[in-house]
Every structure is written in C-alpha cells, then in structure tokens.
py3Dmol code that shows the C-alpha trace and the ligand (Angstrom):
import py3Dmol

protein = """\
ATOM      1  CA  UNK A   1      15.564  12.979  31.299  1.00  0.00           C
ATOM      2  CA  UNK A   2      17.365  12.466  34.774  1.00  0.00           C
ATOM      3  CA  UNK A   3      17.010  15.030  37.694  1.00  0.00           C
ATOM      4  CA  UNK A   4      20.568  15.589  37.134  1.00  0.00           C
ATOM      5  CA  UNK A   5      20.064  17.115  34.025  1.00  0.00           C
ATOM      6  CA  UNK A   6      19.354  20.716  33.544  1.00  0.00           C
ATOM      7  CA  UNK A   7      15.962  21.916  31.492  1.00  0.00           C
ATOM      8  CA  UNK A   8      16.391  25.248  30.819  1.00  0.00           C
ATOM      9  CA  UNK A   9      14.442  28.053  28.670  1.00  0.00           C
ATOM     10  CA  UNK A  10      16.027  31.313  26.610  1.00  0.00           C
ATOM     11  CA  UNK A  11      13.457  33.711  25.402  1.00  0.00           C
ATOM     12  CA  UNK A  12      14.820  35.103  22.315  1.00  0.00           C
ATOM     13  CA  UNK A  13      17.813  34.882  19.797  1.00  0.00           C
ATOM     14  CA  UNK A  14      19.491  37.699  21.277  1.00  0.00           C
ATOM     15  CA  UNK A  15      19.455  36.877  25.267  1.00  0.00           C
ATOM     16  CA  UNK A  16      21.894  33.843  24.977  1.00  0.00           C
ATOM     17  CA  UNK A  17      25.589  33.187  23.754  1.00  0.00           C
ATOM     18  CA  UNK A  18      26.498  30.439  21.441  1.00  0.00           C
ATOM     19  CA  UNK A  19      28.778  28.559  24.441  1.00  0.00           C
ATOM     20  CA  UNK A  20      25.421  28.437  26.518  1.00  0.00           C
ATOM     21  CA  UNK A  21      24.235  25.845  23.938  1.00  0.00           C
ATOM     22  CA  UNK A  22      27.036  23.794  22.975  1.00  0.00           C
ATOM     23  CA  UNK A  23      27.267  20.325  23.439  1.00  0.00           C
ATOM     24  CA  UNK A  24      23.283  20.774  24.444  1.00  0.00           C
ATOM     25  CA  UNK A  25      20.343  18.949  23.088  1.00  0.00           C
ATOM     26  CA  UNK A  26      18.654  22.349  21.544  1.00  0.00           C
ATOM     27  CA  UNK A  27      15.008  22.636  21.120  1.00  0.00           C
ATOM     28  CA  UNK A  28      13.712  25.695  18.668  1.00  0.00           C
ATOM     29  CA  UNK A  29      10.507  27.299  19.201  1.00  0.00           C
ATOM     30  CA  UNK A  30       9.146  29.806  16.275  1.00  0.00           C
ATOM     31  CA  UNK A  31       5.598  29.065  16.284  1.00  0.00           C
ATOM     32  CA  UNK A  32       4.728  31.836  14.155  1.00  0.00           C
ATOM     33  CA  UNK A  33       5.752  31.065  12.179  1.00  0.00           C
ATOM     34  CA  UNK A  34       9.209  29.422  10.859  1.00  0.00           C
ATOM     35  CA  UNK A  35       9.155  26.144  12.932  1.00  0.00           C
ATOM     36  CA  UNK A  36       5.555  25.632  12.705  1.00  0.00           C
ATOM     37  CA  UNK A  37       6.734  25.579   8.481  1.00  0.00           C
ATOM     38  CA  UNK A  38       9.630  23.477   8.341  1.00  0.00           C
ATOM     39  CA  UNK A  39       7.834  20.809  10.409  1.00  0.00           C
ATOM     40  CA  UNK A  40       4.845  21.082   7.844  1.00  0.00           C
ATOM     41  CA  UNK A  41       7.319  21.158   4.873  1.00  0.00           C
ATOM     42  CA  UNK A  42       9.032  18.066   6.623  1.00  0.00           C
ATOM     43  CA  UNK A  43       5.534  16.507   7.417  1.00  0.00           C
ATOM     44  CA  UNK A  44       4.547  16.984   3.537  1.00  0.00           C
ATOM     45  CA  UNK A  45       8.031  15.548   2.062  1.00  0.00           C
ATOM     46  CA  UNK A  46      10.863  18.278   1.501  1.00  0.00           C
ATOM     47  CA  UNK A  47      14.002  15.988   1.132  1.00  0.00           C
ATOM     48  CA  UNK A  48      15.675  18.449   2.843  1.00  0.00           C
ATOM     49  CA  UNK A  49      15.529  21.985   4.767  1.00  0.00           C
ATOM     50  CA  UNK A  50      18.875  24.342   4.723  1.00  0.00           C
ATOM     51  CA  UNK A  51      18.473  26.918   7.088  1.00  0.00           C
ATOM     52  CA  UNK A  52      20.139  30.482   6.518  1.00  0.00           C
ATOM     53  CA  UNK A  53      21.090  33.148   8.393  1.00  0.00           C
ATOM     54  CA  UNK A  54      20.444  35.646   5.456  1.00  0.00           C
ATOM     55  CA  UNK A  55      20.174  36.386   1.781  1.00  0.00           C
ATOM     56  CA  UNK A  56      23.776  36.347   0.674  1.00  0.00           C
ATOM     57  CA  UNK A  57      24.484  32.844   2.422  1.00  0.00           C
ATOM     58  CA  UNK A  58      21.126  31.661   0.385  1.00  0.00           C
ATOM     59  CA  UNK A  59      22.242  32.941  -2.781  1.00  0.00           C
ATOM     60  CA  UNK A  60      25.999  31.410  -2.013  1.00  0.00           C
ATOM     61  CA  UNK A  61      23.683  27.857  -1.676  1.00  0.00           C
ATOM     62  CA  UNK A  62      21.602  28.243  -4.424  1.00  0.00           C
ATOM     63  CA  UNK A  63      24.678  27.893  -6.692  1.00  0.00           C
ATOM     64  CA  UNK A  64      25.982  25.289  -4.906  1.00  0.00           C
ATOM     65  CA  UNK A  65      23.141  22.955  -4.896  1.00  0.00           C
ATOM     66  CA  UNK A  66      20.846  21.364  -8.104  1.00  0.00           C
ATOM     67  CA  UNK A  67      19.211  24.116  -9.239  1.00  0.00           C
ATOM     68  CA  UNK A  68      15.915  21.590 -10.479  1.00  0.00           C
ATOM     69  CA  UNK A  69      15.623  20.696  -6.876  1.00  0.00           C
ATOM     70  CA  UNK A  70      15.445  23.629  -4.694  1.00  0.00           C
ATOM     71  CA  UNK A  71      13.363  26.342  -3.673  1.00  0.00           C
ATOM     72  CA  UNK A  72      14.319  29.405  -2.296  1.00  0.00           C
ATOM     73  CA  UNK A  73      11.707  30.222   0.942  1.00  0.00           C
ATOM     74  CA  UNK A  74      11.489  32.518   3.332  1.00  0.00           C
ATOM     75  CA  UNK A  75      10.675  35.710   4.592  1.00  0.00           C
ATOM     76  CA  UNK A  76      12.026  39.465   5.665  1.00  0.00           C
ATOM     77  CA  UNK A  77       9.800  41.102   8.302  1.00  0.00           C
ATOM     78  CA  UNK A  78       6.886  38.856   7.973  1.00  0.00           C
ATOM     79  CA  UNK A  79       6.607  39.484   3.918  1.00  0.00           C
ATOM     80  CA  UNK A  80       7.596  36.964   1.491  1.00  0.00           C
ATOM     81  CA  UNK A  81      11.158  37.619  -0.255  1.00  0.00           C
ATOM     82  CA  UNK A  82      11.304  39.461  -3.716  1.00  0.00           C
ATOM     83  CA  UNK A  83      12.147  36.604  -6.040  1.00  0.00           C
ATOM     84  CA  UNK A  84      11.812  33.731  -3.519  1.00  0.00           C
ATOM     85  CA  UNK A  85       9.760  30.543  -4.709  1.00  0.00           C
ATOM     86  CA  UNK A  86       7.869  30.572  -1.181  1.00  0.00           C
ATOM     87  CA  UNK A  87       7.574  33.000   1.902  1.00  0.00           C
ATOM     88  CA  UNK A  88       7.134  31.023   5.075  1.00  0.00           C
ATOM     89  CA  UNK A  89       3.195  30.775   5.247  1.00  0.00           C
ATOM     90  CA  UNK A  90       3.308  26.934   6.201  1.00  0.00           C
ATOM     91  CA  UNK A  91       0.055  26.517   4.266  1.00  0.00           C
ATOM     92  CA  UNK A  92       2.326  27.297   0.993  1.00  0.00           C
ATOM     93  CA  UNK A  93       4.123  24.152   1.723  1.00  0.00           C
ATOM     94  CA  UNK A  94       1.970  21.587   0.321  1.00  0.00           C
ATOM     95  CA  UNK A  95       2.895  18.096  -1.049  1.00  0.00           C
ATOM     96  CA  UNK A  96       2.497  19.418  -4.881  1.00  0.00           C
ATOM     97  CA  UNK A  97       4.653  22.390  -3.957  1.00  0.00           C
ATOM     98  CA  UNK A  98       7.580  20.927  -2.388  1.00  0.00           C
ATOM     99  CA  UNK A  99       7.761  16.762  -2.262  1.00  0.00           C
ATOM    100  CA  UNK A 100      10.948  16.377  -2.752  1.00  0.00           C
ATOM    101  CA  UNK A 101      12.704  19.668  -2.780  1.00  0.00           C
ATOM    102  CA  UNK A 102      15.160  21.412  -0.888  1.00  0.00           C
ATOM    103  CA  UNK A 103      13.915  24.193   0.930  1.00  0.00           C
ATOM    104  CA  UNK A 104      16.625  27.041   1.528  1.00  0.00           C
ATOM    105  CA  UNK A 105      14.955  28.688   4.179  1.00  0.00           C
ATOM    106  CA  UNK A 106      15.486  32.431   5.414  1.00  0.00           C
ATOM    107  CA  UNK A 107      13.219  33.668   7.866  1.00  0.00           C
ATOM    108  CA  UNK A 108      14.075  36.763  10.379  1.00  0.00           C
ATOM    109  CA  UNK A 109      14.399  34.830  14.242  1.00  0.00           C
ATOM    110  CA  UNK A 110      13.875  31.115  13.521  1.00  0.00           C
ATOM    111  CA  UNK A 111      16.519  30.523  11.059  1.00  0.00           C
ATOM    112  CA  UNK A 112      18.908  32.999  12.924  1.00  0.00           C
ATOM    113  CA  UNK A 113      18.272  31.032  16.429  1.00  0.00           C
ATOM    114  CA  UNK A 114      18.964  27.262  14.221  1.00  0.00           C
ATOM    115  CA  UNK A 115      22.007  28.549  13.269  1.00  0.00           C
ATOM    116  CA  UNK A 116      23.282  30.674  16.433  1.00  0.00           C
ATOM    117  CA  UNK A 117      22.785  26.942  18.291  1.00  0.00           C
ATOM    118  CA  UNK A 118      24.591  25.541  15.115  1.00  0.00           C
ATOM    119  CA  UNK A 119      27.390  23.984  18.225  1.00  0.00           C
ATOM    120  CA  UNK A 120      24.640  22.125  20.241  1.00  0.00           C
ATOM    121  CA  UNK A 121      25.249  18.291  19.886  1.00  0.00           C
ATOM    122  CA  UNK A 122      21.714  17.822  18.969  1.00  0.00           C
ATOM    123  CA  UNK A 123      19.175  20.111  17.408  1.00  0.00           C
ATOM    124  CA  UNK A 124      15.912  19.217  16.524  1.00  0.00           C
ATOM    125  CA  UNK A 125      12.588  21.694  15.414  1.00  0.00           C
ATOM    126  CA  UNK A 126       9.382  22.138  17.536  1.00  0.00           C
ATOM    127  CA  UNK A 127       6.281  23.349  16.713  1.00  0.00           C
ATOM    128  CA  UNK A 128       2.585  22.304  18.449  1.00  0.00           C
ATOM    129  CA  UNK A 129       2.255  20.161  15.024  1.00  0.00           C
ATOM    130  CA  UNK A 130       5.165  18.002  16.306  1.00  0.00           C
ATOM    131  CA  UNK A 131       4.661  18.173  20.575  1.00  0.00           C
ATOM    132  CA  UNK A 132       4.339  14.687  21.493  1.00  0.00           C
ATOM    133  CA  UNK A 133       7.383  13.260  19.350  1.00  0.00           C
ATOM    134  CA  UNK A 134       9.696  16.163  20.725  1.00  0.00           C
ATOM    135  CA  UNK A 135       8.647  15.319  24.159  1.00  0.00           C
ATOM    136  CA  UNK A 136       8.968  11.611  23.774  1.00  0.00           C
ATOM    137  CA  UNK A 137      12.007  12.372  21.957  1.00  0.00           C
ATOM    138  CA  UNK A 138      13.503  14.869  25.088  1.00  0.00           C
ATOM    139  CA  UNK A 139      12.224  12.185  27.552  1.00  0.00           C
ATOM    140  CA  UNK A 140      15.043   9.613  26.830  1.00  0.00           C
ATOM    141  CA  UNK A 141      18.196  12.470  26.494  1.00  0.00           C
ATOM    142  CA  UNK A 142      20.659  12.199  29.790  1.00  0.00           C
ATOM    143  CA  UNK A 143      21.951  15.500  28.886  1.00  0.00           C
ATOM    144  CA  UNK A 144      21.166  18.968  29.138  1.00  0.00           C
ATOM    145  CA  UNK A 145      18.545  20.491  27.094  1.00  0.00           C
ATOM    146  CA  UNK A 146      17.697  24.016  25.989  1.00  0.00           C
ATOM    147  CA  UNK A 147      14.581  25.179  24.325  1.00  0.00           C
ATOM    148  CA  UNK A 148      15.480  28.214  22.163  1.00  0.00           C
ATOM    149  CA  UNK A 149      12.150  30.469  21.692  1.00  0.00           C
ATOM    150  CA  UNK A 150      13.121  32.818  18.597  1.00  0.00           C
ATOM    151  CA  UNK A 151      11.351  35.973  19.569  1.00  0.00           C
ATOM    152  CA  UNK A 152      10.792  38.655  17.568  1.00  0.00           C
ATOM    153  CA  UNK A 153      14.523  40.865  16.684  1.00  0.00           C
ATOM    154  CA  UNK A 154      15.531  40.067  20.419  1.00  0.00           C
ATOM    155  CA  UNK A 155      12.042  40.428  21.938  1.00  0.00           C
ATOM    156  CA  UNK A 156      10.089  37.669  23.700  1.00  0.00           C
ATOM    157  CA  UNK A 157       6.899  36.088  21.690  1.00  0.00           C
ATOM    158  CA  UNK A 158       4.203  34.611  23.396  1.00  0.00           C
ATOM    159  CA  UNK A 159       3.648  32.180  21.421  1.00  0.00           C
ATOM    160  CA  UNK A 160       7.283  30.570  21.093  1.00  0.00           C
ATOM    161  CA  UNK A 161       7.230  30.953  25.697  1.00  0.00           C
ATOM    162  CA  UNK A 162       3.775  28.782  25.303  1.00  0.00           C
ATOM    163  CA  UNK A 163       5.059  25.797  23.435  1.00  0.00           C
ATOM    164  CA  UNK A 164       8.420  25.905  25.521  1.00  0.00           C
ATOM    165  CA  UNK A 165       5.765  26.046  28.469  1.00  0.00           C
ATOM    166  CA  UNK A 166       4.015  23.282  26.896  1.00  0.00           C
ATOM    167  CA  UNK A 167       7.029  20.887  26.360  1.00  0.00           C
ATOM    168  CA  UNK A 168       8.530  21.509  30.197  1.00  0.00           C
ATOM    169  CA  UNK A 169       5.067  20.792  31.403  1.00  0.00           C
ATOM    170  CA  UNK A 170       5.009  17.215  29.808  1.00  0.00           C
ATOM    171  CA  UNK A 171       8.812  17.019  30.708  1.00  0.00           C
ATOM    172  CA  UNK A 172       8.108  17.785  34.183  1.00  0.00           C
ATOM    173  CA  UNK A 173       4.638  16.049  34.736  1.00  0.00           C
ATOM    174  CA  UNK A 174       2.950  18.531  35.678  1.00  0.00           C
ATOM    175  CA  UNK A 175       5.095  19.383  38.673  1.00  0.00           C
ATOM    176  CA  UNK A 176       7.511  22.010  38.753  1.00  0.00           C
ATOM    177  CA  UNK A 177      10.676  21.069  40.940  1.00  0.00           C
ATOM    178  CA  UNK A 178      12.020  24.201  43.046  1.00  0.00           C
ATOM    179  CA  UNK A 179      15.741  23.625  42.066  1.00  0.00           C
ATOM    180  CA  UNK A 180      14.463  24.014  38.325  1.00  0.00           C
ATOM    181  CA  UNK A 181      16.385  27.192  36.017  1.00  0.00           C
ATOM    182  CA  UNK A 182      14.496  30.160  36.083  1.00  0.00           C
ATOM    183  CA  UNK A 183      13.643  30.235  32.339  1.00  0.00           C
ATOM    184  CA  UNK A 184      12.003  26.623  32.756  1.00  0.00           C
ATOM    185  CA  UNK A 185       9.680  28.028  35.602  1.00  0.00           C
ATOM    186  CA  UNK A 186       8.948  30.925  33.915  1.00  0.00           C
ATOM    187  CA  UNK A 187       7.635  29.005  30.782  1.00  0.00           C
ATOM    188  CA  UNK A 188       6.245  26.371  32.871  1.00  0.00           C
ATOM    189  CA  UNK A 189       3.881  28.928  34.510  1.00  0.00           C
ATOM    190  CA  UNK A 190       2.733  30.582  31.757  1.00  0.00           C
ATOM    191  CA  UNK A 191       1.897  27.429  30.165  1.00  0.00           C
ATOM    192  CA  UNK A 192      -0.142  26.571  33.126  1.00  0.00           C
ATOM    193  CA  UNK A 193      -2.136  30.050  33.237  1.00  0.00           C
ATOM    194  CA  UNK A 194      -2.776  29.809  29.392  1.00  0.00           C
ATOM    195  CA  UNK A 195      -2.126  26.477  27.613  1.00  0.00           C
ATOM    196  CA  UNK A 196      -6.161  25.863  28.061  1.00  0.00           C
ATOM    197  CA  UNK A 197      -7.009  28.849  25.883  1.00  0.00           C
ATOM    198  CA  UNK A 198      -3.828  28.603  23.505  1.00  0.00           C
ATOM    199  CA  UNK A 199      -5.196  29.485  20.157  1.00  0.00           C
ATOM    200  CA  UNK A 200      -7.271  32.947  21.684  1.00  0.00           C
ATOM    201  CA  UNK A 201      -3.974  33.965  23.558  1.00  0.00           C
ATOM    202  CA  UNK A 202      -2.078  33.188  20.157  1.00  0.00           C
ATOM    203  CA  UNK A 203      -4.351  35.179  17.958  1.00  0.00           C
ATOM    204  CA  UNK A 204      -4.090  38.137  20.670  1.00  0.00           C
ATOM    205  CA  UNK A 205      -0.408  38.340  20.994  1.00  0.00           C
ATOM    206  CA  UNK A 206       2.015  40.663  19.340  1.00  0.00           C
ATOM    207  CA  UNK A 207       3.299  38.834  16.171  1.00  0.00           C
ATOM    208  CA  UNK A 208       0.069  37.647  15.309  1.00  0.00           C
ATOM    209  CA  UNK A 209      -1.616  41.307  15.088  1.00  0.00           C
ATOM    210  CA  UNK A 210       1.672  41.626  12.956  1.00  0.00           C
ATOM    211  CA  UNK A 211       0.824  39.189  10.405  1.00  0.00           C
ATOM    212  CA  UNK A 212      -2.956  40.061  10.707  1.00  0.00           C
ATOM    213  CA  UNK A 213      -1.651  43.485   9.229  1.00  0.00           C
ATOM    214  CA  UNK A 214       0.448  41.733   6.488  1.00  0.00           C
ATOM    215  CA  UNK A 215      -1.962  39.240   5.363  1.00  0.00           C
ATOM    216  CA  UNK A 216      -5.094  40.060   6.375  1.00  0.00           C
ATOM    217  CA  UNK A 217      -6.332  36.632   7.764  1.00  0.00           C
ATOM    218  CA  UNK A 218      -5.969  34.674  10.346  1.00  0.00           C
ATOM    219  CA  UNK A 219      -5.583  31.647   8.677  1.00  0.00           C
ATOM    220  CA  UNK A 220      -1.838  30.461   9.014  1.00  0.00           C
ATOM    221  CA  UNK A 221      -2.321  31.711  13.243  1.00  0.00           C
ATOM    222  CA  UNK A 222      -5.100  29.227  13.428  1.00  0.00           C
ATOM    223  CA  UNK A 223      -3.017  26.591  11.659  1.00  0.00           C
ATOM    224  CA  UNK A 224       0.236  26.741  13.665  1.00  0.00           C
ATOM    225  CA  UNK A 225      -2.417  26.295  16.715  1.00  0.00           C
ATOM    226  CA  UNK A 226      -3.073  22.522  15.508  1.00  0.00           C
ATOM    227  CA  UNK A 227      -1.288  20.354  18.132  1.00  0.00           C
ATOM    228  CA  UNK A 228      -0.224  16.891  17.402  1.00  0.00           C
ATOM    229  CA  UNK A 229      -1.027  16.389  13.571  1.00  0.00           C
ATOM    230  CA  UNK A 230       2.224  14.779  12.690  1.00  0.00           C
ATOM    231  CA  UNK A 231       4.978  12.571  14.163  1.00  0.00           C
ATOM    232  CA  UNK A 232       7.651  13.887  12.175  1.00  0.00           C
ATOM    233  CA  UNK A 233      10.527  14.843  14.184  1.00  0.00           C
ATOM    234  CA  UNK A 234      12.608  17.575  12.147  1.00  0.00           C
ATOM    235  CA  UNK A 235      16.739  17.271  13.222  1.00  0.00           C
ATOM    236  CA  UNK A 236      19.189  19.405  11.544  1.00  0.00           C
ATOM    237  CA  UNK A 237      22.998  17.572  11.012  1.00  0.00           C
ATOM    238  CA  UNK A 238      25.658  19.137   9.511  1.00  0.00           C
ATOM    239  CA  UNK A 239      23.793  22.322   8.651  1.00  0.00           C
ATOM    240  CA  UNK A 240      20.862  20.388   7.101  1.00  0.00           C
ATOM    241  CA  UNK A 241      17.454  19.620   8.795  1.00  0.00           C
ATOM    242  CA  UNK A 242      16.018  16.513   7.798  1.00  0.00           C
ATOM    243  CA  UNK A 243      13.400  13.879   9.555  1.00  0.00           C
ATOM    244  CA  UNK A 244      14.493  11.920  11.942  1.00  0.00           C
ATOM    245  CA  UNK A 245      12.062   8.814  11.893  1.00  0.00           C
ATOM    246  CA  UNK A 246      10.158   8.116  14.821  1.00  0.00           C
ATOM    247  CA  UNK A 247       7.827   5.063  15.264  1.00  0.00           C
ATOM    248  CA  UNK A 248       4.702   5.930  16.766  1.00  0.00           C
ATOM    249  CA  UNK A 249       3.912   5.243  20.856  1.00  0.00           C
ATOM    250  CA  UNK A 250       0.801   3.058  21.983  1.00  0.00           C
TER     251      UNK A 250
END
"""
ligand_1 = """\
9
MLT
C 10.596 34.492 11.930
O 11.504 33.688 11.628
O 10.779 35.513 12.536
C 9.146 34.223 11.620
O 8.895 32.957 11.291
C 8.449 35.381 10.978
C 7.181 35.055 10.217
O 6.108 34.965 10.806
O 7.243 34.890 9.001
"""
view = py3Dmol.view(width=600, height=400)
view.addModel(protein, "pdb")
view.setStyle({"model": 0}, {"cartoon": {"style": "trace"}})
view.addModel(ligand_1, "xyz")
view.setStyle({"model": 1}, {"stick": {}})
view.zoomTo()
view.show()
C-alpha cells in the first residue's frame, strides 16, 4: 500500500458507521472465534460461506438454497444454536463434515461486523491461520483499508486488537509512521508489547475465560492461536464468502 493511503483500525461492531467503510478494502478480525472458523471451513473445502446477521435471515436462506447442500452453523452467546448442524467451534469444521457444503453462518459479532461492512468494495476474512496471504494480499491495494475487530456486543477483544496489531505491523515494517490513524497505532502497539507471548495473552483475555466456562477446554483457544497454516484467502462477493486463490510467495 502507498503512504497516501490510509490504514486504519475500529475496535468493535458498534464504534463505526457503515459510510466509514464504504468503498474500503475491509479486513475482519474475530479470532475467537468466527473468522478463525470460516477460514478453517474455507481451508477444509466449504463451497461456500453465507454470512447472517441473525436467525430469521438464516431460516429465509435455508429455503432458498439446496437443502442437500447446506448446513446451518453458528452460534448465540458462545453456545451452539438449537437445531443448527454446527456451532462455530472451528475444530467442528472438518473435511468429512463440510467439503462441499454451504455454510450459513450466524455467529453474535463476526457475522454482524461482515455484514455491517457489506458496502466496502472489498472484503476479505482474517484470522492468524490466514496472516501472511492477507498481508501479501493488503500489500498490493492503493486504497484505503480498514481492519474491522468484532468485539464482543460493542466491547473491544483482545484478541481481534492483536491480529489487527499483527497485520499493521507487517504492513508497516515494523515502523510506525507518526501521521498514522489513531486506531492503527493503537493496535500497532499492542501488537508490539504482546505479539511474542500471543497464545498466553489469548488464553487470559476476556472471551476466552468465556468459552473456558462454556466448553470447558481450551482446545479451540489454542487452535485459533496457530499462525500461518493455510494460504487460503476467504473474500465475500455479493453476500457470499468464498476463496479467493492465491499462489504461494518464495
Ligand atoms: C462471535 O461471532 O461473537 C464469536 O465468534 C463468538 C464465539 O466464540 O463463538
């Protein structure tokens, strides 16, 4: 990306309006744990992932669509939905479960962010799983990006500031420029203080002791911790996220 262009970070779904995106490239950050699963059910061969904003626009596209080739996913607070083929542990979406498939996909933040940044002119889906190719990716744009962290119900997580840290850090080479938005800084320094120790910070921050509660392992925390396991590149178009394909840097 050129100097010119503007790098800039929002901490949750609630702390930005929808004009503050558009025309944007738009990155999403839900690292625990809705980004962190489409890229793995992207990585393991969904055909496609339609994300929702909540039940009654799921159940509108689960008429709609072949009813042999989707799966409703998602979650409510954390805890798979009643009726729902899958919740959104990413370690539920293996080859055998969903090669193939359509995923509609309801989560609580990450869907909601996708789909409040639904006028960006690109959108594409990060998780740690995915780093390099998003970076390499946001190296070539000549436009302004954003990098969406979902939060938690309009509160910043950890987590989602840490790989938005992580992605301005490679952006910026290590080197923060002065002019640079606030949010970018912001991200960009907590990166630096904790991107050595990610996976103990991760397991110590708010929505993790959350899901410890719910599922009583730590499991799908230590998994959305992996960095650079695939070089799928998850873009949604026309409401739809699919993979956009990528050949792999020397
Ligand atoms: C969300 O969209 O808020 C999350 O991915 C919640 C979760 O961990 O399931």
């Amino acid at each position: 990306m050129s100097d010119l262009n503007q790098l800039d970070v929002f901490f949750s779904v609630q702390t930005f309006h929808e004009d503050q995106v558009r025309d944007k490239t738009v990155v999403i950050s839900d690292v625990l744990r809705a980004t962190s699963t489409i890229v793995t059910a992207i990585a393991n061969g969904a055909e496609k992932v339609i994300p929702v904003g909540d039940m009654g626009e799921a159940s509108r596209i689960a008429q709609s669509v072949d009813s042999d080739n989707y799966l409703l996913c998602g979650e409510k607070d954390g805890i798979k939905i009643e009726g729902y083929n899958l919740g959104n542990s990413p370690l539920e979406y293996t080859s055998e479960a969903i090669k193939g498939k359509s995923l509609i996909f309801n989560t609580t933040n990450g869907t909601k962010a996708i789909k409040k940044s639904l006028g960006a002119d690109e959108l594409v889906i990060a998780s740690f799983h995915n780093l390099d190719v998003v970076v390499d990716f946001l190296r070539e744009k000549e436009r302004d990006i954003v990098i969406v962290c979902s939060g938690w119900k309009g509160r910043l997580s950890l987590e989602d500031l840490l790989l938005a840290g992580n992605i301005v850090y490679n952006l910026k080479g290590g080197v923060m420029n002065p002019e640079a938005r606030d949010g970018a800084k912001v991200a960009f320094t907590i990166y630096e203080k904790f991107g050595n120790d990610l996976e103990s910070v991760i397991l110590n921050s708010n929505h993790a002791s959350r899901l410890k509660e719910l599922v009583m392992d730590t499991q799908d925390i230590s998994y959305c911790c992996q960095i650079n396991t695939t070089r799928v590149l998850p873009i949604l178009k026309e409401g739809i996220i699919t993979n956009r394909h990528v050949e792999k840097t020397q």
